[in-house]
C-alpha positions as CSV (number, residue, x, y, z in Angstrom):
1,X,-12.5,12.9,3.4
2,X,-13.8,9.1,3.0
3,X,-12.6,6.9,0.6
4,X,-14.9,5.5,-2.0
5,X,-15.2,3.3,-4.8
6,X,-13.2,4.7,-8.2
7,X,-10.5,6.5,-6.0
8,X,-6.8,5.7,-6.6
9,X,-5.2,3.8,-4.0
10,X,-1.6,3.4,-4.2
11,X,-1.2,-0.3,-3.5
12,X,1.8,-2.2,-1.2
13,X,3.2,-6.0,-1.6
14,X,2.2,-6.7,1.8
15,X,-1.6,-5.3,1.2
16,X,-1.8,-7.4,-2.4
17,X,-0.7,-10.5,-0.9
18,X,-3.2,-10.4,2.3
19,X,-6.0,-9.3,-0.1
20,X,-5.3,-12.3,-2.1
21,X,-4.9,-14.4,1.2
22,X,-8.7,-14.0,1.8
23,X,-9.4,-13.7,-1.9
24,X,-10.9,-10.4,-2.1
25,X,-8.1,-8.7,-4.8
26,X,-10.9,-9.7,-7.7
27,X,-13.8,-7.2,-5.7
28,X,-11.4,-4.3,-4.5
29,X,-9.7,-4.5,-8.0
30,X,-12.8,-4.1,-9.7
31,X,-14.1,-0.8,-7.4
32,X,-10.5,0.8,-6.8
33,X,-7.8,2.7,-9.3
34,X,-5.6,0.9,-7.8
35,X,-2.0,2.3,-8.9
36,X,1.7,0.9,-7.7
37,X,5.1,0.2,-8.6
38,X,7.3,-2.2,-10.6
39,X,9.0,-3.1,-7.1
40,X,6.4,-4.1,-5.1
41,X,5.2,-5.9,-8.4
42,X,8.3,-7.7,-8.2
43,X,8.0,-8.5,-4.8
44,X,4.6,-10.2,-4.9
45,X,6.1,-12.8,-6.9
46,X,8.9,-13.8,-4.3
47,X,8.9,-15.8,-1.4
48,X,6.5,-18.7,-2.9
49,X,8.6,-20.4,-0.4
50,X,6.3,-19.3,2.8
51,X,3.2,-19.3,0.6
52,X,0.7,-22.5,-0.2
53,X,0.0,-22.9,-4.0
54,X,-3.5,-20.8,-3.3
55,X,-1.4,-17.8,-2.1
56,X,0.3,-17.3,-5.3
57,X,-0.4,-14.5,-6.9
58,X,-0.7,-15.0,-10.9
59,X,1.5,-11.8,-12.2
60,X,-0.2,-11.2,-15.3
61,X,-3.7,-11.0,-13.5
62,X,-2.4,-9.1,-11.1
63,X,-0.5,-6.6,-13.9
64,X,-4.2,-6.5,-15.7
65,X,-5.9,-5.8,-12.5
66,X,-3.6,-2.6,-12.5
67,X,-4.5,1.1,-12.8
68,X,-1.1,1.6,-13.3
69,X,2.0,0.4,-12.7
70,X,5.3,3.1,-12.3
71,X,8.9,2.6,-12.7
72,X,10.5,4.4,-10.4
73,X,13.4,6.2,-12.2
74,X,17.2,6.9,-11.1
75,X,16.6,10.6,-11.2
76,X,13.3,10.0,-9.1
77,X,15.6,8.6,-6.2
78,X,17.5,11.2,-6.2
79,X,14.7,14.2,-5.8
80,X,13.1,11.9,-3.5
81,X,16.3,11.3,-0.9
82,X,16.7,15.7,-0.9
83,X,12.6,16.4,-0.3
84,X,12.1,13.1,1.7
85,X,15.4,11.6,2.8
86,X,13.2,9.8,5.5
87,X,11.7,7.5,2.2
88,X,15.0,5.9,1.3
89,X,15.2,3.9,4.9
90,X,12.1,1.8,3.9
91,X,11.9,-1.7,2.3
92,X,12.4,-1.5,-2.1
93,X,8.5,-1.7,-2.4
94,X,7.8,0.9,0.5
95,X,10.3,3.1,-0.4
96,X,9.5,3.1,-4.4
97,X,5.8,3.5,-3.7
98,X,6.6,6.5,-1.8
99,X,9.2,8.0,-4.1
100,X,5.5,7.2,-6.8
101,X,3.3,9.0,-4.3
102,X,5.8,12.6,-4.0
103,X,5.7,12.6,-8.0
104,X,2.4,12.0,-8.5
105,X,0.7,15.0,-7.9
106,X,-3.0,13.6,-8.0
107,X,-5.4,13.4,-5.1
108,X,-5.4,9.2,-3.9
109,X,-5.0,7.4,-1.0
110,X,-1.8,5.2,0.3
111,X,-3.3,1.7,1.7
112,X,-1.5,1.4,4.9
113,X,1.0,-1.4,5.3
114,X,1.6,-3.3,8.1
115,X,5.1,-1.5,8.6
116,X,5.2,1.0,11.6
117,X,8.5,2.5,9.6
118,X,6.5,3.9,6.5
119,X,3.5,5.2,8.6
120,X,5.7,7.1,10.7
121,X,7.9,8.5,7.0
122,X,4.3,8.8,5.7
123,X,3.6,11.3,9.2
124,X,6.8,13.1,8.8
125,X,6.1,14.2,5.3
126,X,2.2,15.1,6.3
127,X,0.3,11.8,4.4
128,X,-0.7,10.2,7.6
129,X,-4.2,11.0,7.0
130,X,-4.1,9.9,3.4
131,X,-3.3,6.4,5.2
132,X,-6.1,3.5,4.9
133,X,-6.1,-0.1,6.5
134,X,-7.3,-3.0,4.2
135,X,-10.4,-3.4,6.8
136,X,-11.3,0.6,5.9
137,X,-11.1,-0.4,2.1
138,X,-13.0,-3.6,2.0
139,X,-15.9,-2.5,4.7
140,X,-16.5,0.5,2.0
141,X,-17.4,-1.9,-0.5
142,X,-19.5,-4.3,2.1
143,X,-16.8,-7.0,2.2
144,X,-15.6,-8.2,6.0
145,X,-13.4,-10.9,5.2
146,X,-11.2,-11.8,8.4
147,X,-7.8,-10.2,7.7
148,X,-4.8,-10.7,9.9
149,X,-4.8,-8.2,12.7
150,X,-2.5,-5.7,11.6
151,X,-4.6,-4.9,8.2
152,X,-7.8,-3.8,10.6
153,X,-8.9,-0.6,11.3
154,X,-7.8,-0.9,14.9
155,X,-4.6,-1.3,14.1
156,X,-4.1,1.5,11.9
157,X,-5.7,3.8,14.1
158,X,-4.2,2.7,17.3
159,X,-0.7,2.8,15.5
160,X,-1.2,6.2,13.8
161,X,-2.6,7.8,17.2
162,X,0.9,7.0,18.5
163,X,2.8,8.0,15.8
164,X,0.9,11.3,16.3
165,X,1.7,10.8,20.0
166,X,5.6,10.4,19.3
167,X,5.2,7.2,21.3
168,X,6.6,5.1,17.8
């Protein structure tokens, strides 16, 4: 399966903020269904502290540019840490987007973070190969900005090879 413009892609802080870092959230917003959660929302807008005034991300351009946008419930914790106890280890954002994902129950694709720790929870639970770096995403739509080395397509494959591997 190859992803395509129109698809849903469930979204990460880490992934919004580097596509903003090169500015190409305006282009992938416009060809993705791009779909995430009130957390990592949340997190885009902390830590202006380590980011230059061009690296902030507006929040209600970003909401707009939104397929959706899930709160993730109490009760959905708690089906979430007895079907994928795993999830509840990650960071708030990672860990919400993942409880999103198990509930969803459509057909979309999870764009890779940088984090080794939810690729291998996203293995373990069988949605490795639902997995997409940035550089995958952006190439689709004919766009090869230079991203920092962990959002290529090397990276993610090198890193989900040894996942497979049980070498991380």
């Amino acid at each position: 399966m190859t992803i395509k413009a129109g698809d849903i892609v469930l979204i990460d802080t880490n992934v919004i903020i580097e596509a903003h870092r090169v500015s190409c959230w305006p282009a992938l917003s416009q060809q993705y269904q791009f779909h995430t959660v009130a957390t990592v929302m949340e997190e885009t807008q902390t830590g202006f502290q380590n980011r230059t005034s061009p690296q902030q991300i507006d929040f209600g351009q970003l909401s707009q540019s939104m397929a959706h946008i899930y709160t993730v419930t109490e009760p959905d914790r708690i089906r979430c840490t007895f079907s994928h106890p795993d999830i509840m280890g990650l960071d708030p954002g990672e860990q919400d987007l993942l409880i999103y994902a198990s509930k969803a129950g459509q057909a979309c694709w999870l764009l890779a973070s940088p984090d080794k720790a939810a690729m291998r929870v996203a293995h373990k639970i069988g949605w490795l190969e639902q997995m997409v770096s940035l550089e995958s995403l952006l190439k689709s739509i004919n766009l090869y900005p230079k991203l920092a080395k962990n959002y290529t397509q090397q990276w993610h494959s090198n890193t989900s090879q040894n996942i497979r591997l049980g070498l991380l």
